[in-house]
C-alpha positions in Angstrom: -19.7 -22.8 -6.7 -23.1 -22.1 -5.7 -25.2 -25.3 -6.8 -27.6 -23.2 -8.7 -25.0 -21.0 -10.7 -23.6 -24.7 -11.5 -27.1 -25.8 -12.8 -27.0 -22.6 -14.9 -23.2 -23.1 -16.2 -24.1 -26.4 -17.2 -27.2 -25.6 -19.1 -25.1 -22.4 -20.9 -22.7 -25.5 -22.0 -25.0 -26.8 -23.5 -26.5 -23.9 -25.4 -24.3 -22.5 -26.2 -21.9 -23.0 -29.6 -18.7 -24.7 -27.9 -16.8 -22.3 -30.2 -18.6 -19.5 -27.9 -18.4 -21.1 -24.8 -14.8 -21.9 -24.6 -14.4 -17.5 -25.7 -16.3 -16.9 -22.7 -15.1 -19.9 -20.1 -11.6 -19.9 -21.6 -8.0 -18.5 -19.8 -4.6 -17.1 -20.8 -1.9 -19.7 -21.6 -2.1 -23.1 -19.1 -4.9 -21.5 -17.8 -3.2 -21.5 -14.5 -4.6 -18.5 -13.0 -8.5 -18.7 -14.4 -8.6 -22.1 -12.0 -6.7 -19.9 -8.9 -9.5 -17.1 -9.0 -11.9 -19.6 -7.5 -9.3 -22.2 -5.8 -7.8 -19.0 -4.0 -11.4 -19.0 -2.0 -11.2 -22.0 -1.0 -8.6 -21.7 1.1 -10.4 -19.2 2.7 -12.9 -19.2 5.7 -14.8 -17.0 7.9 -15.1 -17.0 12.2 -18.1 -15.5 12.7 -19.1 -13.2 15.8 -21.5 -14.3 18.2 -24.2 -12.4 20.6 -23.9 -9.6 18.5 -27.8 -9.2 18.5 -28.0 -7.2 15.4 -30.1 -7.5 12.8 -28.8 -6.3 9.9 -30.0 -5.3 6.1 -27.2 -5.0 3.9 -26.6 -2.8 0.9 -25.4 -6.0 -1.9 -22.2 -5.0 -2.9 -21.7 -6.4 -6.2 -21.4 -5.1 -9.4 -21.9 -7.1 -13.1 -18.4 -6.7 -14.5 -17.3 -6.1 -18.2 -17.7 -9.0 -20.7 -17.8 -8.9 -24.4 -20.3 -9.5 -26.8 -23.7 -11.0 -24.7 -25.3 -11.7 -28.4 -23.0 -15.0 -28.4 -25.3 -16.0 -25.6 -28.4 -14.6 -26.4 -30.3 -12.9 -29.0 -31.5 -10.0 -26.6 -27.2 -9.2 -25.6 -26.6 -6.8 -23.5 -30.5 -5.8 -23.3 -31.3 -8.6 -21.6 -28.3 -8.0 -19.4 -29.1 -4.6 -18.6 -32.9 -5.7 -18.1 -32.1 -7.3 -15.3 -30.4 -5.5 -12.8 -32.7 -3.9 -10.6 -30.7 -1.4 -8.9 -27.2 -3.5 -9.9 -24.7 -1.6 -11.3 -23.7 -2.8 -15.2 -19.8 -2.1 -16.2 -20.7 -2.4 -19.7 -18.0 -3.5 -22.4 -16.4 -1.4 -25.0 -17.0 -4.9 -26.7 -20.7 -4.9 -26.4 -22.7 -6.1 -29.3 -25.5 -3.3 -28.6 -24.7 0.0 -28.9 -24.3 1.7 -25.1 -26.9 4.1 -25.5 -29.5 1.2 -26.3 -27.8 -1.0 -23.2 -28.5 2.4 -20.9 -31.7 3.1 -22.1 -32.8 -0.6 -21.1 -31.1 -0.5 -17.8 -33.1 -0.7 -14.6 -29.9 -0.2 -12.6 -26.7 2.1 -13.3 -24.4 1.6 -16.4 -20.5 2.3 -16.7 -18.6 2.2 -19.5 -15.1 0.0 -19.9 -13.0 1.6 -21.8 -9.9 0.2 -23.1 -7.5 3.4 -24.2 -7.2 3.4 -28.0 -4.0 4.4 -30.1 -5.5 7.1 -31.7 -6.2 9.3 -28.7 -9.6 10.8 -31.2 -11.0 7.3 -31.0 -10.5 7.2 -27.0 -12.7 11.0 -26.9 -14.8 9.8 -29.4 -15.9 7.0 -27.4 -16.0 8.7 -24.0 -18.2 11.1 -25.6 -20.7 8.0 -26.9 -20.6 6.8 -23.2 -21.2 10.8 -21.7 -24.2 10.9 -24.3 -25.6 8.0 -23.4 -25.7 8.8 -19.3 -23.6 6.4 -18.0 -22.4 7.3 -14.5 -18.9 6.7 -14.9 -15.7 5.3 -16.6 -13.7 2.0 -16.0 -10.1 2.2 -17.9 -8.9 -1.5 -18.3 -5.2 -1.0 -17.0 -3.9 -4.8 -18.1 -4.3 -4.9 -21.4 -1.1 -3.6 -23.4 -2.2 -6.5 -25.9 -4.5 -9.1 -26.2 -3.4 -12.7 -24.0 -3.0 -15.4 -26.1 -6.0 -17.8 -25.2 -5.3 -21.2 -26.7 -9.0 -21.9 -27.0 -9.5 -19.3 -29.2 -6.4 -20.2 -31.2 -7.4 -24.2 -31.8 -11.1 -23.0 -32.5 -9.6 -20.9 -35.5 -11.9 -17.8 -33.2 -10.6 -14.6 -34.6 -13.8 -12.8 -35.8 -17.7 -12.6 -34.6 -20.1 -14.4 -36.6 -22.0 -12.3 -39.7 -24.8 -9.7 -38.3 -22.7 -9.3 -35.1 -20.1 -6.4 -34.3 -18.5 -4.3 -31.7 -21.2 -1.5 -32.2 -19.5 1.3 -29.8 -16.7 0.9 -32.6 -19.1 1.7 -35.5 -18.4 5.1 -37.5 -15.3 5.1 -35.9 -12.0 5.3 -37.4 -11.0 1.4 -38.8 -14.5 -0.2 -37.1 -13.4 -3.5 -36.2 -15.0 -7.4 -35.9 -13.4 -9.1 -32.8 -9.8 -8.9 -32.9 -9.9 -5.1 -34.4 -10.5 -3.2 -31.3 -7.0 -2.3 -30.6 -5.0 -2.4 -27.2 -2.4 0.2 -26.5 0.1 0.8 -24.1 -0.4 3.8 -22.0 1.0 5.8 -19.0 -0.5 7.7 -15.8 -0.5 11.1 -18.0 -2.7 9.4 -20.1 -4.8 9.3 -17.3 -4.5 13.0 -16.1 -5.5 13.3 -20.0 -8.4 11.5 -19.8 -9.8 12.8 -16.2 -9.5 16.4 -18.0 -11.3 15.2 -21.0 -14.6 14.4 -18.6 -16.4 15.1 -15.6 -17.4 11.6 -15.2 -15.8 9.4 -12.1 -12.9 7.7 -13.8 -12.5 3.8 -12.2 -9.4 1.5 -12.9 -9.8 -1.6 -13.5 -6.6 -4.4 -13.4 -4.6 -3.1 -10.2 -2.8 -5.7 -8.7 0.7 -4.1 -7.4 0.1 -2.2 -4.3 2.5 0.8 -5.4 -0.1 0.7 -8.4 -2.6 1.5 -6.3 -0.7 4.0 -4.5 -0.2 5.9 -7.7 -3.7 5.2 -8.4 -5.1 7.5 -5.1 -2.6 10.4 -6.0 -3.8 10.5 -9.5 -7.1 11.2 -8.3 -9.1 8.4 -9.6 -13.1 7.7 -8.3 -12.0 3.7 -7.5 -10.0 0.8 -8.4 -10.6 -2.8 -9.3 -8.3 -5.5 -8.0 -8.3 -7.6 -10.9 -6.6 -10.2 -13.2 -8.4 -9.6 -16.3 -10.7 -13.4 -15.3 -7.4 -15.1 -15.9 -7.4 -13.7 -19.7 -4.0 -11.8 -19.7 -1.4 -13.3 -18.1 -0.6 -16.5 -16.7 2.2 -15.6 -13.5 -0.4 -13.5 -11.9 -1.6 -14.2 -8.3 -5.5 -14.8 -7.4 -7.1 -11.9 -7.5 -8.4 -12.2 -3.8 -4.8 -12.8 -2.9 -3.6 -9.3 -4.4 -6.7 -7.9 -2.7 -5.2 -7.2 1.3 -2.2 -5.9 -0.2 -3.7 -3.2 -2.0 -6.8 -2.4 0.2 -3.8 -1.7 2.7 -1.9 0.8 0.2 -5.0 2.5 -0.7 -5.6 2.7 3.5 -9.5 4.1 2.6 -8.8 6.8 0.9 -10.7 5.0 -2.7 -13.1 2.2 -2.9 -11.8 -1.5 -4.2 -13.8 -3.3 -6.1 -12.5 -7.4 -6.3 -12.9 -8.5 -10.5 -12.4 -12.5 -10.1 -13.5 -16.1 -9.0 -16.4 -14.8 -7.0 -19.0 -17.8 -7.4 -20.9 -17.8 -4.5 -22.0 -15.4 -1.6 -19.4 -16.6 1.0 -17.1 -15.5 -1.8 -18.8 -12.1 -1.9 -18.2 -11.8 1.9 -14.8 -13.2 2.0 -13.8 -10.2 -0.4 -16.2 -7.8 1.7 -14.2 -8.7 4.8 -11.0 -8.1 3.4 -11.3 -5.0 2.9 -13.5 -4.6 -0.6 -16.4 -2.2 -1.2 -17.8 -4.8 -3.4 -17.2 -7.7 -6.0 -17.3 -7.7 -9.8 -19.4 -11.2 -11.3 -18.5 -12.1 -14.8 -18.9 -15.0 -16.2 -22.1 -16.1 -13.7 -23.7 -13.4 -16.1 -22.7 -14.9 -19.1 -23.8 -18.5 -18.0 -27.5 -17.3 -16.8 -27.8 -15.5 -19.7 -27.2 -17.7 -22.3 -28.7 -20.4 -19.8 -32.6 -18.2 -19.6 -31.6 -14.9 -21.2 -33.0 -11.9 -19.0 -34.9 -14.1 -16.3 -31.7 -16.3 -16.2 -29.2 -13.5 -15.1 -31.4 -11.9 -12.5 -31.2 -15.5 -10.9 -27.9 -15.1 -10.5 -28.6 -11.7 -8.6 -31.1 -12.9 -6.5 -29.0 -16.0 -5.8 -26.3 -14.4 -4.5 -28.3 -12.0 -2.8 -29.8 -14.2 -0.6 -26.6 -16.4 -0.1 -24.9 -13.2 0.8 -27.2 -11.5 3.0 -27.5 -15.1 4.7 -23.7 -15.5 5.6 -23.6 -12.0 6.7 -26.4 -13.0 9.4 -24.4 -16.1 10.4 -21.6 -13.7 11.1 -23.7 -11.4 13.5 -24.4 -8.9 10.9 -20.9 -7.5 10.3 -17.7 -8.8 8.2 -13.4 -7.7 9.2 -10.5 -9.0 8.1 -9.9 -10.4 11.5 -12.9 -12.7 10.3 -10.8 -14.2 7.6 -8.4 -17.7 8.3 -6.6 -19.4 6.2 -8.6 -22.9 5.7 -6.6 -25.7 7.5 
């Protein structure tokens, strides 16, 4: 991990509740795979070109992936979050504890809005409509998430609900509004898809491909994107490293849709590892979580700018351009 997103975890840690921390820090099961998103990096490494006598000003291809409830870490939640960005894209959280149209008015970058597909298919419209209202620029269906993983954290904290004043505020005035463990999970097909692209003009992204023939089925259904993901290690337990699904499916998809890599990313040479395999850019979770609840607004935007500036650096050292035939396994 970069040393200062490790100076930042460690004074989250010890902000934050350990009730709260362990939510946010915490895996499925043995935890087995949340420790293989960032050991799969490791065994990673880059041989940089040469005499290439570029240089180059990248674009920084990450995007601030979907977390739940920022108020745990902060008072300002999401706002803070979303006040940092500049130019950043923000997959907001169904979960958020600020309403999406507040988290998109305080945005100085582009919001999305996760979406996990409700039961009652009037709750799913009624929340893409909040998300349409509020001008986000598109939609990110969470794809591994028939039910809730079993996080034995959350289970030997007794963490079932969100402390009083705090809720789920895209779920309020909605059918059954929920505290933590209300928002529902359902199990859904590809139709439900081709329902949901019909029910708005706005880019729909999935997020929680791992199978290549998933994202095979993914381009023909046309979807805007995909994210190779493992849910952060919160799902299920048997899954690969996200980075090691990622080849795989940036083969089957052969170009034809942007793939976004959700998990382990702690560093810029993690940013360009994924960036050379084949990804249009990374999601970064819990980094958010631990430099906002380590400095609030001006603690995530360090995170930005240090990964910036560790990215853009590695990508020099590589002579300004980043291929799969870069990437070695680590002896």
């Amino acid at each position: 991990m970069n040393p200062v997103l490790a100076e930042l975890h460690e004074k989250a840690r010890a902000a934050l509740d350990p009730v709260h921390y362990d939510f946010y820090a915490g895996g499925v099961g043995d935890e087995v795979v949340l420790a293989a998103n960032e050991a799969a990096f490791r065994r990673l490494a880059l041989l940089p070109r040469v005499l290439r006598g570029k240089q180059v000003r990248a674009d920084f291809p990450v995007l601030i992936s979907p977390t739940a409830f920022h108020k745990l870490a902060h008072p300002d939640g999401e706002l803070a979050t979303a006040r940092a960005l500049a130019g950043t894209v923000l997959v907001s959280s169904m979960a958020s504890t600020v309403p999406i149209a507040d988290i998109v008015e305080a945005a100085t970058g582009p919001v999305w809005f996760q979406l996990y597909m409700q039961p009652d298919f009037e709750v799913t419209e009624a929340l893409v409509r909040r998300a349409e209202q509020a001008g986000c620029a598109a939609l990110v269906i969470t794809v591994d998430s028939p039910v809730f993983g079993r996080h034995r954290r959350d289970v030997e904290h007794g963490f079932h609900d969100l402390p009083a004043g705090l809720a789920a505020e895209n779920m309020r005035n909605l059918p059954g509004f929920p505290g933590l463990r209300k928002i529902e999970m359902s199990a859904f097909t590809w139709e439900n898809i081709e329902h949901l692209r019909e029910l708005t003009s706005l880019p729909v992204w999935l997020k929680g491909i791992l199978h290549p023939a998933d994202a095979r089925l993914a381009v023909g259904h046309g979807v805007a994107g995909i994210f190779v993901s493992n849910h952060g290690g919160r799902q299920l337990d048997l899954v690969p490293a996200a980075v090691d699904a990622l080849p795989a499916v940036v083969d089957a998809v052969a170009g034809r849709l942007p793939v976004v890599l959700d998990g382990g990313v702690r560093s810029g040479g993690d940013i360009a590892l994924a960036v050379a395999q084949g990804a249009s850019a990374v999601g970064i979770g819990r980094p958010v979580l631990w430099g906002l609840a380590a400095d609030g607004e001006a603690g995530v935007r360090r995170v930005l700018d240090v990964l910036r500036d560790e990215f853009e650096h590695v990508l020099a050292m590589c002579g300004g351009e980043l291929s799969r035939d870069m990437v070695v396994a680590r002896c």
